[in-house]
N, C-alpha and C positions, 0 to 999 in steps of 0.2 A: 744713667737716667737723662734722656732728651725732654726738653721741655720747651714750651713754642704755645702762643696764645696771644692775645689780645687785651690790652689795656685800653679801659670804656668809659673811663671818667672826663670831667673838663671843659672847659667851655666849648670847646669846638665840637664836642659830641652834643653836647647840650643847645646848643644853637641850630646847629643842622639838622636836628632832630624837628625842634621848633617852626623853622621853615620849612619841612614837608608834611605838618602837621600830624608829628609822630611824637609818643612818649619817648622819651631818651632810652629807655631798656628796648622798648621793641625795636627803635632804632638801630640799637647797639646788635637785640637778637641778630636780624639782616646781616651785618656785616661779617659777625662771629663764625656765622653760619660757611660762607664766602670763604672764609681764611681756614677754617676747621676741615672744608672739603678738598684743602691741597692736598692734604694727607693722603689721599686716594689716586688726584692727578698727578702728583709728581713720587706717587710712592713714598713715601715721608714716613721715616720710623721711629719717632716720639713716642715716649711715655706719658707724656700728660698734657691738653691743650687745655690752658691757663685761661679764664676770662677773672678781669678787675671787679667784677660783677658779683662773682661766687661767694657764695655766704663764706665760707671758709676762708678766702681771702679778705674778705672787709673784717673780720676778727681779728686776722693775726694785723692788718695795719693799726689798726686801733691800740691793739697789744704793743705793737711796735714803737705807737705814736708815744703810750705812756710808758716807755722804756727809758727813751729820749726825755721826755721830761721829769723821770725822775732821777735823771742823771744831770738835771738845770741847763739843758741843752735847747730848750725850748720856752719862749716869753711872747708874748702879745704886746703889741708895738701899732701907731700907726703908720701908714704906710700909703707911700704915692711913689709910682714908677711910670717907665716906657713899658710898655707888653706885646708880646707878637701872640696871636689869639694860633696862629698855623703852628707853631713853633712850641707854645703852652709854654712860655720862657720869658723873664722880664730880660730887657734889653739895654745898653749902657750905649750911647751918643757913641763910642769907639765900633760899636757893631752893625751901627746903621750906615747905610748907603745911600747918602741924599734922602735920609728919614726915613727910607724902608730895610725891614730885613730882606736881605739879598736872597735868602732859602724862599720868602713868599713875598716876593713884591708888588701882590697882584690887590696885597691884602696893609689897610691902614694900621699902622701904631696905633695903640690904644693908649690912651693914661689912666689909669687907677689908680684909685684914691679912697683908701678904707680902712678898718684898723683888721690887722690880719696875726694870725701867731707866725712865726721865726723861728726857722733852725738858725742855732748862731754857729755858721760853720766858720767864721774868722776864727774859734776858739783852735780850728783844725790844723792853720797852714802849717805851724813846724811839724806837727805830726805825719800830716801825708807827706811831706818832704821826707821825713824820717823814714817812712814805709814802704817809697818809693826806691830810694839809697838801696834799702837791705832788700828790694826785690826789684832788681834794673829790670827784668824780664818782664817785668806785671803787664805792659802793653805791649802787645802786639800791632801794628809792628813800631819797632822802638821811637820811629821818629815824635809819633801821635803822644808817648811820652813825655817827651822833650817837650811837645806844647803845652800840658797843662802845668809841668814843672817852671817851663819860662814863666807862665800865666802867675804862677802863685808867689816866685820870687819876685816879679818886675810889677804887679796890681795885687795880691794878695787876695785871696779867697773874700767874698764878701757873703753877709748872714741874707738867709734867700727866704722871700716867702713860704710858707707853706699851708695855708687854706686859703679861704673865699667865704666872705658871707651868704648863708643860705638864701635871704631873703634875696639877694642877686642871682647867683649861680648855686643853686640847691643841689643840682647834678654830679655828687662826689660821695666819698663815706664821710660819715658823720665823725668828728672829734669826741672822742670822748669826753665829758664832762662836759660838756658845752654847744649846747645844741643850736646854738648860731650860726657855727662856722662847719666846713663839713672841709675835707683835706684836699689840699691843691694837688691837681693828678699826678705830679712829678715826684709826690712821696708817696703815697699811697701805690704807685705802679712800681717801683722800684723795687716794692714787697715782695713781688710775685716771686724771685729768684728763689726767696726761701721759704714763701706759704706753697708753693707747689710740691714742699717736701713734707708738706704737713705739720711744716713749723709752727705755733710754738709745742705742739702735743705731741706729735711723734716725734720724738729728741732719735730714738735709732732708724729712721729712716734719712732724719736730718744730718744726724753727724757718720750715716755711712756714705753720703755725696756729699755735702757741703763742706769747707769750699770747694767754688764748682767754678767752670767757665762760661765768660758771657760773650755774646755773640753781637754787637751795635754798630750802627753807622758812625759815618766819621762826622756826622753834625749832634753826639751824643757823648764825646771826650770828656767833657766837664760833669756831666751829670753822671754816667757810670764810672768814671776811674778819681772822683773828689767828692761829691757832692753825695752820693751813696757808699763810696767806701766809708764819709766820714760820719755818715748815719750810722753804717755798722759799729762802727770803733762805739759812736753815743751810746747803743744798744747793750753794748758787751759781745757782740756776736763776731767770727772770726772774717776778717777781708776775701773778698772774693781771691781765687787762685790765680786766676789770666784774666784777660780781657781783649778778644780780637776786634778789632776796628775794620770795619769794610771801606771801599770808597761807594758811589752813586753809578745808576747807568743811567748815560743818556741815548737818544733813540735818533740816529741818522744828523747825530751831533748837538739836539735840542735837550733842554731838561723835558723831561714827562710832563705833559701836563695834558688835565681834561678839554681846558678850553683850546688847545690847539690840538686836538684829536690825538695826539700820538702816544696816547697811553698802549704798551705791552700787557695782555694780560695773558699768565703761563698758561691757564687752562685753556686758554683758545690756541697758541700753539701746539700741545699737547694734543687739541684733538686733530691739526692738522700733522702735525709727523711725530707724535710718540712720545711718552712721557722719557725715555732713556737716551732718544735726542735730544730733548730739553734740556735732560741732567747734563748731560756730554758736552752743550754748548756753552753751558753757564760753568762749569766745573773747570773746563780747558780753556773758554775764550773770554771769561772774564776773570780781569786780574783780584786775587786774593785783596788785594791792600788798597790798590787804587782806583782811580775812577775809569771806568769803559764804555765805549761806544754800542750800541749795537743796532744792526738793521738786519730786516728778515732776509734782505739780496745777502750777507755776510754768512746768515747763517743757515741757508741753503749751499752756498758755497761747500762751508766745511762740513754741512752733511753728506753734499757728494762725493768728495776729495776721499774725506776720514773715513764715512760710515759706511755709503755703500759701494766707494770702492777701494776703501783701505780695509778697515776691519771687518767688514764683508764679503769681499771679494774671495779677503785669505781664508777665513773659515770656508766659504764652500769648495774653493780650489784645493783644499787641505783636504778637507773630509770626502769630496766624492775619487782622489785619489785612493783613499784608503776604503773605501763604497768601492770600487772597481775591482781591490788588488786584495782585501779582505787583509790590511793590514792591520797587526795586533799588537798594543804598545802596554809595555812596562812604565807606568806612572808613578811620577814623586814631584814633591814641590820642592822647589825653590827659597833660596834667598833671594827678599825682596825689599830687603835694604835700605836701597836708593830710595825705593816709592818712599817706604815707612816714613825714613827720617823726613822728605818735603812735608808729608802729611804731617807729622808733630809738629813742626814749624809754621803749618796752616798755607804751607804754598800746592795747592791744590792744582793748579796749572801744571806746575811742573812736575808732580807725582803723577798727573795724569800723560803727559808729556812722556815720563818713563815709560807708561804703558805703549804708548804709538809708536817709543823708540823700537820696541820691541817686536810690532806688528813691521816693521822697517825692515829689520832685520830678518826677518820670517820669510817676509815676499822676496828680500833680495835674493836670500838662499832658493827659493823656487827660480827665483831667475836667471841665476849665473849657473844650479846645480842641474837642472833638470831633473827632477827626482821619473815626471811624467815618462821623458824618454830613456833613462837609464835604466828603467823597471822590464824595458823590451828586449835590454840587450843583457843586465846581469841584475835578474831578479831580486838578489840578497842586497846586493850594493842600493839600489832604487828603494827597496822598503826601507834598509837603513835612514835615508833621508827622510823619506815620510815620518817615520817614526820619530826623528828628530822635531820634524816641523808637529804633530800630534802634542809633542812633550810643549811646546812653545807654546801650545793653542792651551792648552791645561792648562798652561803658568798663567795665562794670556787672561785667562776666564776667573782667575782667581782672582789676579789684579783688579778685575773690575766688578769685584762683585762691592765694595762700597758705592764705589760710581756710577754703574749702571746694572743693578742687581738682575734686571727681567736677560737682560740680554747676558749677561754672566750665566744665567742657568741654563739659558738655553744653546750656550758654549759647550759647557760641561757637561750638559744632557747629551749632547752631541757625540763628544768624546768620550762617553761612556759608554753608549750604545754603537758606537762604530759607524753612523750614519748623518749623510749630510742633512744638515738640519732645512728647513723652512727659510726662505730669503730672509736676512736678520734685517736689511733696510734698502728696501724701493730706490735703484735711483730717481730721483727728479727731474720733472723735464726740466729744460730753460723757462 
């Protein structure tokens, strides 16, 4: 069960909205819409695209919220912090950078000052230690760990906000019993992991995925591996299974940003070289874990190199051999091993890597064997090798059918009809 959506609560939606003279829903509609349509551009095969919005999930938070509180994990308190409105995060003097958050310095500290209700997650810290201990693997990759573990033994988890007065920021779900305050977005979004399984009424769709794996950047450690696991523990509900941490890309060495033009958006290179190039360049060339560079010169680069003249190349020098010589191959797969285990480890580069070793290996045998010219002098010998290189392309097409499923099929289509397929990728000019 893939799950992928949008969370539409909070001041920052609620503001923005404001100043283009939009309701916060229609505003929200717009963006949902935007994110929903990747599905299409990048091929996306999700089960459910989530919005914070959905009647069905502002229930189960609500449910959720009075879970928490009837387990005395939640109290009304007044309250004045630092807040980063970009961030939707109160902020401690130790996280500021000459008074800005360093993720949006574009954007003032706020102070708030109101009375708001409180997860009391200090009731948490020995327990997430505890839970952390008997599950070293929880985060992906382990170092990201080790941060919130230092975090909780050297400052201790501290109790965090969780709503906002209406009469201020209305733009949230409503608390239940109390129609004052409506839930600060960092609880109420948290939900979705398990109202998108139809929690709390479908308990057998819930407990046949749940726990499940979450997918977060690396400026979201504290709120998905403490701050939510320790809402579940309040709940009664059981700890998410993993949690992969990504790093950031930046774009010709700069962070993204709108006001210096350099925002990537996929579906505009998608419509410039193919949703399966996309997948290919973000799959191989950016790192699983850590933070990556990219520029469109980088990734024309490894379109030409890789695509259209590594694993395109071979497919058509492959198949119009076998197009010429009416070669007929016995197929079987493979172990594929190597890939698998990167993939369960989430190092995706490098099960991707396996595949390219593989296309390596392919062309070198056309290159040192000659299958082309050996077919002229000892026909059996020459198909031998094609047949060999056939087997490769099979294996070749399997491997990538997570990675790049369009061009996976039209690998295999290839190889099962005996015929050189359709140029799989244009080279580029300079």
């Amino acid at each position: 069960f893939f799950n992928f959506g949008t969370d539409e609560h909070g001041s920052k939606i609620y503001r923005k909205a404001k100043e283009e003279g939009k309701e916060p829903q229609a505003y929200a509609d717009e963006y949902a819409k935007t994110f929903e349509e990747l599905k299409q551009s990048l091929n996306l095969s999700y089960d459910a695209f989530i919005r914070t919005t959905d009647p069905h999930h502002v229930a189960a938070a609500q449910e959720f919220w009075k879970r928490c509180k009837e387990n005395g994990d939640i109290e009304l308190r007044a309250y004045k912090t630092k807040y980063c409105v970009g961030c939707e995060l109160e902020k401690t003097d130790s996280a500021l950078v000459e008074g800005k958050c360093p993720l949006h310095p574009n954007l003032e500290i706020e102070i708030i000052e109101e009375e708001n209700y409180f997860f009391l997650l200090s009731k948490y810290n020995q327990k997430l230690l505890d839970f952390y201990k008997s599950h070293p693997d929880f985060v992906v990759p382990g170092y990201r760990l080790n941060e919130i573990i230092s975090l909780i033994e050297k400052e201790g988890l501290q109790d965090f906000s969780i709503s906002r007065l209406a009469e201020k920021m209305p733009w949230g779900v409503p608390v239940p019993d109390d129609s004052r305050h409506v839930m600060y977005v960092w609880f109420d979004a948290l939900v979705n992991y398990i109202s998108t399984l139809g929690w709390p009424e479908n308990e057998a769709n819930f407990n046949a995925f749940w726990p499940g794996l979450q997918f977060a950047g690396k400026d979201q450690v504290r709120q998905q591996a403490a701050m939510w696991q320790a809402m579940l523990m309040s709940a009664g509900l059981s700890n998410t299974k993993k949690i992969f941490i990504h790093g950031f890309i930046s774009v010709d060495g700069q962070k993204m940003s709108k006001s210096l033009g350099n925002v990537v958006y996929p579906e505009e290179l998608v419509k410039k070289y193919g949703t399966d190039a996309v997948r290919y360049y973000l799959l191989r060339h950016v790192h699983p874990f850590e933070d990556s560079d990219f520029s469109e010169e980088k990734f024309r680069e490894a379109y030409n190199a890789n695509l259209a003249n590594g694993l395109g190349n071979l497919v058509a020098r492959v198949m119009k051999m076998v197009e010429d010589h009416a070669v007929q191959t016995v197929l079987s797969k493979s172990n594929f091993s190597p890939m698998q285990n990167a993939m369960e480890n989430f190092e995706f580069n490098d099960a991707m890597g396996f595949v390219w070793q593989r296309i390596q290996i392919a062309d070198h045998r056309i290159t040192t064997e000659e299958p082309y010219k050996v077919i002229k002098v000892d026909p059996v010998a020459g198909k031998a090798i094609i047949q060999f290189l056939v087997q490769d392309l099979f294996e070749i097409g399997h491997m990538l059918a997570p990675f790049m499923p369009e061009t996976s099929r039209k690998i295999l289509d290839a190889v099962a009809s005996n015929k050189k397929p359709e140029t799989l990728f244009p080279r580029l000019d300079s």
